[in-house]
Structures are given as C-alpha cells and as structure tokens.
NULUM-863633 format. One record per residue (C-alpha): residue in three letters; x, y, z; residue number from 1. Coordinates in steps of 0.2 Angstrom, whole numbers, plus 5000, padded with zeros to 4 digits. Each point is the difference from the previous one (the first is absolute). Layout:
% NULUM-863633
<r Ala u X v Y w Z k NUM> $
...
***
This chain:
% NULUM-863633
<r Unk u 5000 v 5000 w 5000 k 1> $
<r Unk u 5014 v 5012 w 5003 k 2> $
<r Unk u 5007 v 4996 w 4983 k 3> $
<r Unk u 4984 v 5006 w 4992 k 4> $
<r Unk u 4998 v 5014 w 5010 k 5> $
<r Unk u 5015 v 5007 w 4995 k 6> $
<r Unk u 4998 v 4994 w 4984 k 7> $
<r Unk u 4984 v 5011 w 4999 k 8> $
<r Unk u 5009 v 5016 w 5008 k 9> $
<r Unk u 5013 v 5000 w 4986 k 10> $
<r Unk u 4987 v 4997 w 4986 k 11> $
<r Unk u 4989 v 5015 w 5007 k 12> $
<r Unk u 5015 v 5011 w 5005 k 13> $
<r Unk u 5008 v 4997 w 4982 k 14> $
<r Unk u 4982 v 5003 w 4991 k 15> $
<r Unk u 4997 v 5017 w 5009 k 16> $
<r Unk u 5019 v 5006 w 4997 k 17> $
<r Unk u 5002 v 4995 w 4984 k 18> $
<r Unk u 4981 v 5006 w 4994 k 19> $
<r Unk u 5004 v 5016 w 5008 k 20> $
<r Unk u 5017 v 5003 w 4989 k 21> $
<r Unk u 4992 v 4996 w 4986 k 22> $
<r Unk u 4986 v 5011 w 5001 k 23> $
<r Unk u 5012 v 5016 w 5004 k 24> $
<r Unk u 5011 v 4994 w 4985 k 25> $
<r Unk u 4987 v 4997 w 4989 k 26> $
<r Unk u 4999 v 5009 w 4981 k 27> $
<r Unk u 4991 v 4984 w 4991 k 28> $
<r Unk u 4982 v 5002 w 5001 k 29> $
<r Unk u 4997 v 4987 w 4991 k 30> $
<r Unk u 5005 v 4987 w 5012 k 31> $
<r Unk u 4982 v 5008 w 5011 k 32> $
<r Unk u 4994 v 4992 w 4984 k 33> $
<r Unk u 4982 v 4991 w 5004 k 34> $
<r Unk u 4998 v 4980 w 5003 k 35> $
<r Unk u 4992 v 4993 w 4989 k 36> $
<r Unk u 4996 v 4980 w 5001 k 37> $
<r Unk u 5010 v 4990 w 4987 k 38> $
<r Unk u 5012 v 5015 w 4997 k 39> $
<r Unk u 5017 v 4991 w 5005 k 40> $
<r Unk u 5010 v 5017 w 4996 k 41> $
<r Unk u 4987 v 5009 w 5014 k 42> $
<r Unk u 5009 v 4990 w 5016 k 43> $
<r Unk u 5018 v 4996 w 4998 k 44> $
<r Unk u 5012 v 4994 w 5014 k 45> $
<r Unk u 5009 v 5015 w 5010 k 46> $
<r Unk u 5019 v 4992 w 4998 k 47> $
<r Unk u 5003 v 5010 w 5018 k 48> $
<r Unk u 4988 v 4990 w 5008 k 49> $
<r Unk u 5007 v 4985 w 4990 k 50> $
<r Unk u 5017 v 5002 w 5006 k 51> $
<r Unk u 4996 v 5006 w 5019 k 52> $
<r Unk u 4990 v 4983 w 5002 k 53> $
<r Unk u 5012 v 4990 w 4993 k 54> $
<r Unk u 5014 v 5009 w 5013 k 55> $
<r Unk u 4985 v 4999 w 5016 k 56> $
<r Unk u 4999 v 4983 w 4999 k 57> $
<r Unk u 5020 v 4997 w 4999 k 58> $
<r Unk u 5003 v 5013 w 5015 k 59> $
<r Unk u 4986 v 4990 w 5010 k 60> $
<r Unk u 5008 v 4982 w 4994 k 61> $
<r Unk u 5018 v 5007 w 5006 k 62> $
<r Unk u 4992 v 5009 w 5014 k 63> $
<r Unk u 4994 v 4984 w 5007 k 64> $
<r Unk u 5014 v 4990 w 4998 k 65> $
<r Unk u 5013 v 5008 w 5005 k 66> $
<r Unk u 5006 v 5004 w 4984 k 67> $
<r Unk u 5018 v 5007 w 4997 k 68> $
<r Unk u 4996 v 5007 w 4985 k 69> $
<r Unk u 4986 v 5012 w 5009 k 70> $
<r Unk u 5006 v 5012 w 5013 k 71> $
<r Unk u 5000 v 4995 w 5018 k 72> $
<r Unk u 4989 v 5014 w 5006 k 73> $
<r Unk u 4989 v 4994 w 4988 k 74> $
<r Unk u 5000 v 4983 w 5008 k 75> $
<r Unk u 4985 v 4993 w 5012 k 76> $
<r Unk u 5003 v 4995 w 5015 k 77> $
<r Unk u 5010 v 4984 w 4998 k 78> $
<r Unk u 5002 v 4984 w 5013 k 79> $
<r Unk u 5010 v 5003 w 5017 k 80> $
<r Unk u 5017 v 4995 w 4997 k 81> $
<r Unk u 5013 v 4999 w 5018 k 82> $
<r Unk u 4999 v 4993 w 5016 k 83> $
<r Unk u 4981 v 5003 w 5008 k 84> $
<r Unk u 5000 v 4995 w 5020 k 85> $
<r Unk u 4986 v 4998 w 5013 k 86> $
<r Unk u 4999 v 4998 w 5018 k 87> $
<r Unk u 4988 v 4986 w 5004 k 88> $
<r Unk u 4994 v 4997 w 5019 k 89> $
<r Unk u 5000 v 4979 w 5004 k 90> $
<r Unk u 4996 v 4993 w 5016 k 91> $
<r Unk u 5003 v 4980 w 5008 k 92> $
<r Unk u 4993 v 4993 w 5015 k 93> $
<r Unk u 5010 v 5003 w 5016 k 94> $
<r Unk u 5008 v 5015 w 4994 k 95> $
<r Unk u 4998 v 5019 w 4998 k 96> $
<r Unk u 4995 v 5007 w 4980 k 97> $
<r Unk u 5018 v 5004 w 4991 k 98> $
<r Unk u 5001 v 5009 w 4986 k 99> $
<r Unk u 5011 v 4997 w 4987 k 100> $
<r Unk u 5004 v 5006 w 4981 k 101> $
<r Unk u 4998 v 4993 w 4982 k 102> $
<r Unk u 5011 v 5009 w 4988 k 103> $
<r Unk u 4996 v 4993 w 4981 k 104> $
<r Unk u 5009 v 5003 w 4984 k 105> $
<r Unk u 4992 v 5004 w 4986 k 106> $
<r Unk u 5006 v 4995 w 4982 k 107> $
<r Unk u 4998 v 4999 w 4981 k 108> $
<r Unk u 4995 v 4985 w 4996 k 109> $
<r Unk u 5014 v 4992 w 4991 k 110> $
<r Unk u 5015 v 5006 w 5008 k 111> $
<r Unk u 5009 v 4993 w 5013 k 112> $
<r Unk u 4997 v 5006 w 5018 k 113> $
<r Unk u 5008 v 4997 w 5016 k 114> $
<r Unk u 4990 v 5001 w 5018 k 115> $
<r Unk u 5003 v 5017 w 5010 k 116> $
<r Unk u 5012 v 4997 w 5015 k 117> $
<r Unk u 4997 v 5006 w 5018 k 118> $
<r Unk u 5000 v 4996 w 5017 k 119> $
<r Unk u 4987 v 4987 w 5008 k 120> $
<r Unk u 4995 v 5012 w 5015 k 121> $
<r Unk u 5000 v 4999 w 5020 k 122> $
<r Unk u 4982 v 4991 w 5002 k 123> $
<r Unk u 4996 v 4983 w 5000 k 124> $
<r Unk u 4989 v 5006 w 4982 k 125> $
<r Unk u 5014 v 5004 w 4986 k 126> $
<r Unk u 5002 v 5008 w 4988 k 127> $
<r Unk u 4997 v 4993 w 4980 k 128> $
<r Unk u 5006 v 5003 w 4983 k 129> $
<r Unk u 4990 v 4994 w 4984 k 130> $
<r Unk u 5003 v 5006 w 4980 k 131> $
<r Unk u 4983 v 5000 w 4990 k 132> $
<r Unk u 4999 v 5005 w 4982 k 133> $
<r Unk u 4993 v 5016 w 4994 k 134> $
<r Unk u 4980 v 4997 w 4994 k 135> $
<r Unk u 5001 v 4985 w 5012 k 136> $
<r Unk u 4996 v 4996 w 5018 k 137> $
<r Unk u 5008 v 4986 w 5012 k 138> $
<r Unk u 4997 v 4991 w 5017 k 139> $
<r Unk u 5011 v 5005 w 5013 k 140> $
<r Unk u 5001 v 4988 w 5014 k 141> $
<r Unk u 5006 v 5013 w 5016 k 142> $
<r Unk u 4998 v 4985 w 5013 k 143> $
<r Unk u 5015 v 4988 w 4993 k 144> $
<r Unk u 5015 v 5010 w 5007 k 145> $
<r Unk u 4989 v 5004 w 5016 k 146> $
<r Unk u 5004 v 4993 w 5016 k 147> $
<r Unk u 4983 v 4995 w 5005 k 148> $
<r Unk u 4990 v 4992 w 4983 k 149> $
<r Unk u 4982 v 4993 w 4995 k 150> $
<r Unk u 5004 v 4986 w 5012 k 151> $
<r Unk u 4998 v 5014 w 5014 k 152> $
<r Unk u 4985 v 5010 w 4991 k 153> $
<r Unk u 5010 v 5010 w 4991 k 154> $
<r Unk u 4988 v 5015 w 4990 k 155> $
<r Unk u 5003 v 5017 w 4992 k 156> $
<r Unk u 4988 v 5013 w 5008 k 157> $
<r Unk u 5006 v 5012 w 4994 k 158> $
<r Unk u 5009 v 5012 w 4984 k 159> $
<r Unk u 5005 v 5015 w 5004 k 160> $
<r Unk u 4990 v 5003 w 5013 k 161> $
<r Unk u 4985 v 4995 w 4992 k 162> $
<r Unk u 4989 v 4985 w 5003 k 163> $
<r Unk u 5001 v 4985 w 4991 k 164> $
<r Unk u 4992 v 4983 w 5000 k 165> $
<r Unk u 4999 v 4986 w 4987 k 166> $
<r Unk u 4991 v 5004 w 4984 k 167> $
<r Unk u 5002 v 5020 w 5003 k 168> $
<r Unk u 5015 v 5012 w 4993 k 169> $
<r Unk u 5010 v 5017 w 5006 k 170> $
<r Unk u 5003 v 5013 w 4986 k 171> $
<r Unk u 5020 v 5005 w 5002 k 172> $
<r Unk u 5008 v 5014 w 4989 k 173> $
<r Unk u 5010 v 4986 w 4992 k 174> $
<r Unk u 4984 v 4988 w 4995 k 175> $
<r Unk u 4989 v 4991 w 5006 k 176> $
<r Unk u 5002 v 4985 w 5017 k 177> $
<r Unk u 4987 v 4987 w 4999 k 178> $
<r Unk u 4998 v 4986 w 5012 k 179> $
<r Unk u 4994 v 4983 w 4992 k 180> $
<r Unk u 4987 v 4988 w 5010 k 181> $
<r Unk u 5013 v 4992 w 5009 k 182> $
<r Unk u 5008 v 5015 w 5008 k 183> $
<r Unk u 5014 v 5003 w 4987 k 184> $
<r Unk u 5006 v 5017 w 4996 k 185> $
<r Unk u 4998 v 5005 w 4980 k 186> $
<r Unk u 5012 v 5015 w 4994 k 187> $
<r Unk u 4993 v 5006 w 4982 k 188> $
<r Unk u 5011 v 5014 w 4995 k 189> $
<r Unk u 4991 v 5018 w 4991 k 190> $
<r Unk u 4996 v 4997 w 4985 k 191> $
<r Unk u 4997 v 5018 w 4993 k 192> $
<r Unk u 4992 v 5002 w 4984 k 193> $
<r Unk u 5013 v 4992 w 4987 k 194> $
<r Unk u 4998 v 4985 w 4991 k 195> $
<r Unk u 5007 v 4985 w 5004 k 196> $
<r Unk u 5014 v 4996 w 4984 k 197> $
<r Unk u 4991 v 4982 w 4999 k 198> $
<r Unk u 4984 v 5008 w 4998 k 199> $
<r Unk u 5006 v 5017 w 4990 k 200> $
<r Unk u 5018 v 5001 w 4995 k 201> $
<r Unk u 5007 v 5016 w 4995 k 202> $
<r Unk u 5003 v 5008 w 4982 k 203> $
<r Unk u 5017 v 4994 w 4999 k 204> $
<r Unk u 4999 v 4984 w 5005 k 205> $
<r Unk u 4988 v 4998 w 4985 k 206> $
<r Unk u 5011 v 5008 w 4991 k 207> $
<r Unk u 5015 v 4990 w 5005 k 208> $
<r Unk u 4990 v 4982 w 5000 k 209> $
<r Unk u 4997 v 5007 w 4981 k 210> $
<r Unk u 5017 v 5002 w 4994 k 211> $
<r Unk u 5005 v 4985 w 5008 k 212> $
<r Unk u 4987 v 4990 w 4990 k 213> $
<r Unk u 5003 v 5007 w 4986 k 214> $
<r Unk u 5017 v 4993 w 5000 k 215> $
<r Unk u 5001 v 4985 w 5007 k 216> $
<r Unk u 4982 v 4994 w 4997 k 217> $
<r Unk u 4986 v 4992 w 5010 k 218> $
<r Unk u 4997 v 4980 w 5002 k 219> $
<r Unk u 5011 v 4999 w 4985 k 220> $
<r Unk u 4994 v 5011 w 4987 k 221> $
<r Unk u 5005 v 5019 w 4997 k 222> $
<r Unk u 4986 v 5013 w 5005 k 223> $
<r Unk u 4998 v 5005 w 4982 k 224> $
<r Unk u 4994 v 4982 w 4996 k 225> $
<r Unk u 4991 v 5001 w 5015 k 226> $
<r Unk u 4989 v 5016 w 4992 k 227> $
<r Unk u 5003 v 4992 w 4981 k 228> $
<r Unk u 4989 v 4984 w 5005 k 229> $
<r Unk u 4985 v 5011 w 5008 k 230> $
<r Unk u 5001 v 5012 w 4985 k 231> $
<r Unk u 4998 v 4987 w 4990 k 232> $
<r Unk u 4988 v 4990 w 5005 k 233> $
<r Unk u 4988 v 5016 w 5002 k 234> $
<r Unk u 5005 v 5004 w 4982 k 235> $
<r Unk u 4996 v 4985 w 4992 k 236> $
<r Unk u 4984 v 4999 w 5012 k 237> $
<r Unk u 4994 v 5016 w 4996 k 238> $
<r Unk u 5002 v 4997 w 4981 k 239> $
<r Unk u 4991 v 4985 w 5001 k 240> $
<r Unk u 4985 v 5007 w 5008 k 241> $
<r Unk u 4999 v 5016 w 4989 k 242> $
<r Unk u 5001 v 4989 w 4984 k 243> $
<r Unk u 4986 v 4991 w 5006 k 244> $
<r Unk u 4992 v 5014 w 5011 k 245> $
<r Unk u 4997 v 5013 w 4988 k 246> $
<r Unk u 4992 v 4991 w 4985 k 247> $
<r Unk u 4988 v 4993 w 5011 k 248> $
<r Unk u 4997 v 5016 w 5007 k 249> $
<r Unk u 4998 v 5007 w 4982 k 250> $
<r Unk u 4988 v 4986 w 4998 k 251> $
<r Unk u 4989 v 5003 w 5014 k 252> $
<r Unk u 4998 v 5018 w 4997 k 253> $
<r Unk u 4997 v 5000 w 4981 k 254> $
<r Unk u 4988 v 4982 w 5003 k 255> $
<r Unk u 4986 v 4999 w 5010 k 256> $
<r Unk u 5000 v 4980 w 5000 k 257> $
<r Unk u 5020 v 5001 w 5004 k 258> $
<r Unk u 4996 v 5012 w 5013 k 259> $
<r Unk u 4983 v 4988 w 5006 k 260> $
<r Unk u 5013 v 4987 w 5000 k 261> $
<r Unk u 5016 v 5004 w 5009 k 262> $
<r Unk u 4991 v 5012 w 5013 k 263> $
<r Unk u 4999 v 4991 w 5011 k 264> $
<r Unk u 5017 v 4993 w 5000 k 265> $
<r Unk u 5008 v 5014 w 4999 k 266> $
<r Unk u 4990 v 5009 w 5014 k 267> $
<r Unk u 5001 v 4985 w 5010 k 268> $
<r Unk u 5020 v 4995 w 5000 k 269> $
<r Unk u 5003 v 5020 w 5001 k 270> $
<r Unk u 4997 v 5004 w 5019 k 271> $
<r Unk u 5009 v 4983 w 5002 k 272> $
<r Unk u 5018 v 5007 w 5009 k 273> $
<r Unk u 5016 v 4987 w 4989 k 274> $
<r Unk u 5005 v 4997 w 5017 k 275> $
<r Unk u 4986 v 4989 w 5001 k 276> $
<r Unk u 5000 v 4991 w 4983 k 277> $
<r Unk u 5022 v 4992 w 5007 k 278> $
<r Unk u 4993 v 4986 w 5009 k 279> $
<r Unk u 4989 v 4995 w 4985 k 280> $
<r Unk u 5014 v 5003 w 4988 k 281> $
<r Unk u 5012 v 4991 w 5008 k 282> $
<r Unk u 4989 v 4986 w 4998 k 283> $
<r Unk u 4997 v 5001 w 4983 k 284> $
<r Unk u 5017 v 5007 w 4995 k 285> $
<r Unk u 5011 v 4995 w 5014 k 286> $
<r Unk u 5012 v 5008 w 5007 k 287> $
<r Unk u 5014 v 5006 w 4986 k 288> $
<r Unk u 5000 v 5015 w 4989 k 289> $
<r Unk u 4985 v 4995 w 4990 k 290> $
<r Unk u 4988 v 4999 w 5015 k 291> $
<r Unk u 5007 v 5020 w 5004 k 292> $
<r Unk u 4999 v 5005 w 4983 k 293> $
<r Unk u 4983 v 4994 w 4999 k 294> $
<r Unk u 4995 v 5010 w 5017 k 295> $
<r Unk u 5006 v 5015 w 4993 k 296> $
<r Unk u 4991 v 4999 w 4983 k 297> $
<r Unk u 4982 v 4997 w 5010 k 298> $
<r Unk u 5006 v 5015 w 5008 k 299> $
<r Unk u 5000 v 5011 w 4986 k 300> $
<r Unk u 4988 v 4992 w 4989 k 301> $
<r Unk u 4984 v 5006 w 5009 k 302> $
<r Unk u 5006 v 5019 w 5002 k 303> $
<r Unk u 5006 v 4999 w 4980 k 304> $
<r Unk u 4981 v 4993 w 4996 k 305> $
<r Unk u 4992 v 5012 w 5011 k 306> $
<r Unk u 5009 v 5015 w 4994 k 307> $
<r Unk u 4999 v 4997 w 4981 k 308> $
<r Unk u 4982 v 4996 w 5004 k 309> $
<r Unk u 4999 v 5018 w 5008 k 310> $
<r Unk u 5010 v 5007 w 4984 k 311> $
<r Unk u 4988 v 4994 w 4988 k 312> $
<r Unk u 4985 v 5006 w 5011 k 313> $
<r Unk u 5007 v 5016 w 5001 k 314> $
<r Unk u 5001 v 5005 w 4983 k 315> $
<r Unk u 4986 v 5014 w 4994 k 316> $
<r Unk u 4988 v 4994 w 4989 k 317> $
<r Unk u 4999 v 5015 w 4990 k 318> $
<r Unk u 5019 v 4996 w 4995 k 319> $
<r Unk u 4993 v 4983 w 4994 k 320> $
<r Unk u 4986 v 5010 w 4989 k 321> $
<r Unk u 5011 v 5012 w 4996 k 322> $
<r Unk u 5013 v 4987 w 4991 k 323> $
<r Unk u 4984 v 4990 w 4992 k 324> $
<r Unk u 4994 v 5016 w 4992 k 325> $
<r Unk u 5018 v 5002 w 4993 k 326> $
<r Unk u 4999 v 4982 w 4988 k 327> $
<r Unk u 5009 v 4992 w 5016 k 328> $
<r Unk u 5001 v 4984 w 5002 k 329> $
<r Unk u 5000 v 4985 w 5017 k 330> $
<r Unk u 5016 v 4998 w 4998 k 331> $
<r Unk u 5005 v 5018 w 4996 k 332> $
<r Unk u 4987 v 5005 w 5017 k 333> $
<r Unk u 5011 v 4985 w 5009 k 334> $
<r Unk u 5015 v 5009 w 4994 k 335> $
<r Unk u 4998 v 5019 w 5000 k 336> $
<r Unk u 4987 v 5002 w 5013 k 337> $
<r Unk u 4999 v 4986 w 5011 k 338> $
<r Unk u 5019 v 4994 w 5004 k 339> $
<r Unk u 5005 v 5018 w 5003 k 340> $
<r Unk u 4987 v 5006 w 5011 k 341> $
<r Unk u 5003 v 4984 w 5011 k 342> $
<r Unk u 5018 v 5001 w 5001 k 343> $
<r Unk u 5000 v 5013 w 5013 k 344> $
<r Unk u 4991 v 4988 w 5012 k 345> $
<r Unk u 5009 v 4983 w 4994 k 346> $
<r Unk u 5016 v 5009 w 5006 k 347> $
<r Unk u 4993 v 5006 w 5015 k 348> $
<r Unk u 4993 v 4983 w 5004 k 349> $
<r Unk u 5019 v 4993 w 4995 k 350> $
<r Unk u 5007 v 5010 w 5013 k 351> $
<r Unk u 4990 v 4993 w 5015 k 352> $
<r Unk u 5002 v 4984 w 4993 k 353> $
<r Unk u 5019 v 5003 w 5000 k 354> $
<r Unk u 5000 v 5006 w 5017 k 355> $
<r Unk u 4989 v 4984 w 5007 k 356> $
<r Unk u 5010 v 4988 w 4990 k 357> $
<r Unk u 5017 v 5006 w 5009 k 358> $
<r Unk u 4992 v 4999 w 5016 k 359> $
<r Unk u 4993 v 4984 w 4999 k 360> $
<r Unk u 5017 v 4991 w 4992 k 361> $
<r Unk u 5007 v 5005 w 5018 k 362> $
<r Unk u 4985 v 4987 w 5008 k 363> $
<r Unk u 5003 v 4988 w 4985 k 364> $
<r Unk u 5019 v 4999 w 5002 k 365> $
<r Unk u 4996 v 4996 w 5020 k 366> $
<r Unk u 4997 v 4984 w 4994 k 367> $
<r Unk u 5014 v 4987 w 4994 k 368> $
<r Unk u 5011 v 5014 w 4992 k 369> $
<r Unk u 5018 v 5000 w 4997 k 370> $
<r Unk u 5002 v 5018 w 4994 k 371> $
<r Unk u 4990 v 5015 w 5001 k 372> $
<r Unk u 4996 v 5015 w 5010 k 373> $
<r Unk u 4988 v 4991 w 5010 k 374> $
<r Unk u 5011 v 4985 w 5004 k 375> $
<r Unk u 5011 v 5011 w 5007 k 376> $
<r Unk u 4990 v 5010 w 5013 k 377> $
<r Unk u 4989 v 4983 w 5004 k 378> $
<r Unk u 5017 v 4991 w 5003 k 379> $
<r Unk u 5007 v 5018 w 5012 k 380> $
<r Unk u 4987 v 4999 w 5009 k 381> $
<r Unk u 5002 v 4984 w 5006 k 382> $
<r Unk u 5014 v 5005 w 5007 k 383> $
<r Unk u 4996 v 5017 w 5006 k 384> $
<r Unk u 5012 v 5009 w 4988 k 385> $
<r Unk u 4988 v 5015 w 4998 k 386> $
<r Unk u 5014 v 5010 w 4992 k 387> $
<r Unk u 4996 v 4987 w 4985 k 388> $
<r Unk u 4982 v 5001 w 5001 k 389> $
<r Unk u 5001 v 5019 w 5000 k 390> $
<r Unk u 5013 v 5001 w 4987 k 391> $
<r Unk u 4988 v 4986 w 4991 k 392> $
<r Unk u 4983 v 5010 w 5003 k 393> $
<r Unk u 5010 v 5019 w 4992 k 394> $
<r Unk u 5006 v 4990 w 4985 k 395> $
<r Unk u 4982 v 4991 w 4995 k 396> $
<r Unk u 4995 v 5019 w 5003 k 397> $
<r Unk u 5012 v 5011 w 4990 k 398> $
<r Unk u 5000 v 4987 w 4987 k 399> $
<r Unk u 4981 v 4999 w 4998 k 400> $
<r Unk u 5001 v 5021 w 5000 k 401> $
<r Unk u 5009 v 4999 w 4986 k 402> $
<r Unk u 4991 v 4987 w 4990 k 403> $
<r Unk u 4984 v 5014 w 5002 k 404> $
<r Unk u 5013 v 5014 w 4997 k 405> $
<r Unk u 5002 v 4990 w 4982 k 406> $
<r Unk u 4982 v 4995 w 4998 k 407> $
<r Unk u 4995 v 5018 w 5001 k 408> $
<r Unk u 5015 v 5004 w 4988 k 409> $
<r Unk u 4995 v 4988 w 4989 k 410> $
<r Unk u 4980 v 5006 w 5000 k 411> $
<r Unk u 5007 v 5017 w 4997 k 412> $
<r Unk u 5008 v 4995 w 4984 k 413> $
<r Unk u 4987 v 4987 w 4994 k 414> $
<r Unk u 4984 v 5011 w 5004 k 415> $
<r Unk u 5006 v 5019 w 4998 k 416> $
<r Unk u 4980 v 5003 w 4998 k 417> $
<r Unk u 4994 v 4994 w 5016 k 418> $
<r Unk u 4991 v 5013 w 5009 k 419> $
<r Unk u 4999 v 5010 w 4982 k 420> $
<r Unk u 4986 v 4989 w 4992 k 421> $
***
C-alpha cells in the first residue's frame, strides 16, 4: 500500500507540474484541439509523462531494494543490520528473579558471521549471544547457560521491563521478542520497508544475472536461443492462425450461411482463455513442439476470425453501391472496397493476437520444454532465483513491445488510409 501511495503522489505531483509548464509555455493552440471519437491524432501520448513513469517505477524498484544505483536518501527504510540486545527478567523456584541480557547479531544472509563476545554476568541468569539473519527471526533459548533451568521452573517474565508470557510479544527498537507456547524467547529483527532480495532483487542484480546469462548460458543453451525458440514458436503460431483466421472471418461476414455456421464456434471457443485448452492439447498433441505450436495457433485463430469478421462488417454499404454503379465487379468490390476497408481491423486484431500468443507460449513452454523463455523462469523459480524470473518476465515484455512497436510500423506502411476512408 505504501508503494502505491507513493506511486500516486508522484503521478499527481508530475501531472500538476508538468500541466502547469505547459500551459505558461504554450503557443500551439491547436494541441486545445477538440476530442473527437475515432480521431487517433486528437489524443496522443505526452512523451514527459511517458518518460517520468518509466523513471517512478525504477526510483520505487531501487528505492525498495536498496538499490546502489538510486541514491541512499532515496532509499526506504531498509532491515536492522548490527548487534540488537534486550534485557529479559527470568525467575526459578527457590531463588530471587535475576535479570540477565541477550545481545544478538544481526546479518546478511549469505555472509559469514561470527557470535558477539561478552561477559556471562554476576547472577545465577547469564547473559546470551545469538546471530539471526536479516528478514528472519530465531529462537533464543536464555535458560541453557543459566544456573538454575526448566528442571527448576525456569520462565522469562519479563523483556525489558515489560510483561511477557507464552504466546504474547514486547516491541523493542531493534524488532520484535516473541515468546512461543512453550516459554521460548523469539527475536525477529525490524524489517523496515525494503524487499527481501529473494522476493525483489535490485536493478543490478537483474542486470548482472543478465550479462551473465547471456554469456555463459542457461541449462545449456545461450539466452538468445532461449528467446529464438519462443519467438518462433509464436511466429509460426500466429501465421497459422491468421492463414486460417481471416478467410474464415471473410467468409462469415460476406455469407450469411458461413456466418450461421461457424458462429457459434467461434463465439464459443473465443472467451475460452489458451491456458485452458494445454491439458487437452497435450493429449491430443503431446508434449513436443507440435502440441505448443498448435496452442498457440487456437490462440490466434479466433481473434483473426473475429476481427476480419468485424472488418468485413464494418465496411459502408454506400461504398459497395458506389463501386456497383461504377461497372464494378465481386471480385473487383472483394478487392478495391472490401479488403481495404477491413485491413485496418485485421491488423488491429493481429496485434492482440500477437500479444496473447507471446503470453501464452510462456504457459505452453512450462510444460516439458528444453528451451524457451518460459522454461527458464518456470525452472528459476524452482529454485528461487528471482533475479531470473525477473530478468525472464522484462525480456518476454520488451520483446513483445517491440513486436507491437513493428506491427504498428507495419499497419502504417500497409494501410496509410486507415482513419482517411
């Protein structure tokens, strides 16, 4: 919840600066410009706004894990890291209460630590030493270096002056004492607000787990076949399902017997997620690339029919009036009037179907993959390598940008009238 509050400070704080420049530095008035719907050149993205969220959400990333590449006083408050000590008050049968104290070292987990020296004490309580690992709590058992132990009723009543019984717990400035059921002491060291790096590694550890794939591999194969064998697949996927996809969406729209027909298919299987269809393809197809492929071509088939079906749907029957009062003929209509005037939703239909296809290869390569994106975050997390799984998740993400970077690149040159007819 903090994250998003201060996430929605900044977004509102940049919006009311950056809105307020602009208005003083204004001498365009055509960007005050009325919206009107279906006017793509009415709305375009602010790059300022682009560009400060992009840097938000890697100041916050950085912020929260401690992040060498983010200034310190930027950082949250990160996890108690030193020697953290208590008094606790234990008392036996036959003797007076003594009071005694535990002194703990706390350390990254994953270097090598030694125990804080110091004396025992006068009393017959003594005092203790303990190292826990930052993010991590530890039992503390204060009664085995006592004089007088559980044999004699030995119980903590006392931290720091503060009562304390089984199943109850004394806020200290250094964390957080607990006392289990059975009357042992439970030392959880402040956390503060950063992320644990096994739950949410810095920038540079992505960074660094990145280079060092990308030169020595993963499970045998480089990163780039890695990323090749996903692209691939959702290629060849994708072309399947559009080969098929749009003539029958061409059919459907222009027949009404082809539309009576597939309808319901096609209405049916599309709300259907892929994810669901990989136990019954594995069945059918099994478990190698054809059964992935063929995941991946139901994927996209559905969205192709739907939006070609729209595309033919869409065009303006005055158009079609229009080229028969010319002399023009079905298949000049097909090819002059029709096709062009469903282009502009065919590739706007290719685009989600794009971006589904390369997220559901990730599922389709959890199962039984050798290579693959997905393979490599399914296999990392296993093994709590989240650096991978991170690294893994920013790939499939800059990757599938860029293939709708190209698909809009590609609609631009390919349908220069959308929006014009």
């Amino acid at each position: 919840m903090i994250v998003f509050a201060i996430y929605a400070l900044i977004f509102i704080t940049s919006f009311v600066v950056v809105k307020t420049l602009a208005r003083k530095a204004m001498t365009d008035y055509t960007a005050l410009k009325t919206v009107t719907f279906g006017d793509e050149s009415a709305v375009r993205p602010n790059r300022i706004a682009s560009v400060i969220s992009v840097l938000t959400i890697f100041l916050l990333w950085g912020a929260f894990t401690g992040s060498k590449l983010v200034p310190s006083m930027l950082h949250a408050p990160g996890p108690f890291m030193g020697d953290a000590s208590f008094n606790y008050t234990a008392e036996a049968e036959g003797v007076a209460p003594d009071d005694a104290t535990v002194t703990v070292r706390v350390f990254e987990v994953g270097t090598d630590v030694q125990p804080p020296e110091i004396a025992p004490g006068s009393g017959w309580a003594k005092n203790d030493v303990d190292t826990v690992g930052a993010w991590r709590s530890g039992l503390i058992r204060v009664d085995k270096n006592d004089e007088y132990g559980r044999d004699v009723g030995h119980t903590v009543t006392a931290v720091n002056g503060q009562p304390i019984a089984p199943g109850g717990e004394v806020m200290t400035e250094f964390g957080r004492v607990g006392m289990s059921p059975k009357g042992t002491l439970n030392f959880e060291p402040a956390k503060g607000w950063q992320m644990e790096p096994i739950w949410l590694p810095p920038p540079e550890a992505v960074v660094a787990r990145l280079v060092e794939i990308a030169n020595e591999g993963y499970r045998d194969s480089t990163l780039w076949e890695h990323l090749g064998w996903s692209l691939f697949r959702v290629i060849v996927g994708f072309f399947f399902g559009a080969l098929v996809g749009i003539p029958l969406g061409y059919a459907m729209g222009l027949s009404d017997w082809f539309r009576g027909w597939f309808d319901p298919i096609v209405e049916f299987m599309r709300p259907v997620p892929p994810l669901a269809l990989i136990p019954l393809v594995i069945i059918w197809a099994g478990i190698g690339e054809l059964g992935k492929i063929i995941l991946l071509f139901l994927a996209a088939l559905w969205i192709m029919a739907i939006a070609a079906r729209a595309g033919v749907s869409g065009v303006a029957i005055s158009k079609v009036h229009a080229a028969y009062s010319l002399g023009a003929s079905k298949w000049q209509i097909m090819r002059h009037v029709i096709v062009p005037n469903s282009l502009p939703e065919i590739f706007t239909g290719a685009r989600v179907a794009m971006g589904v296809c390369w997220g559901t290869v990730v599922a389709a390569e959890l199962v039984a993959a050798e290579k693959g994106a997905g393979m490599m975050i399914m296999v990392a997390s296993k093994f709590q390598l989240t650096d991978i799984v991170i690294m893994g998740i920013i790939l499939i993400g800059l990757i599938g940008f860029g293939i709708d970077i190209l698909m809009r690149l590609a609609e631009k040159a390919l349908v220069p009238w959308k929006g014009r007819i």
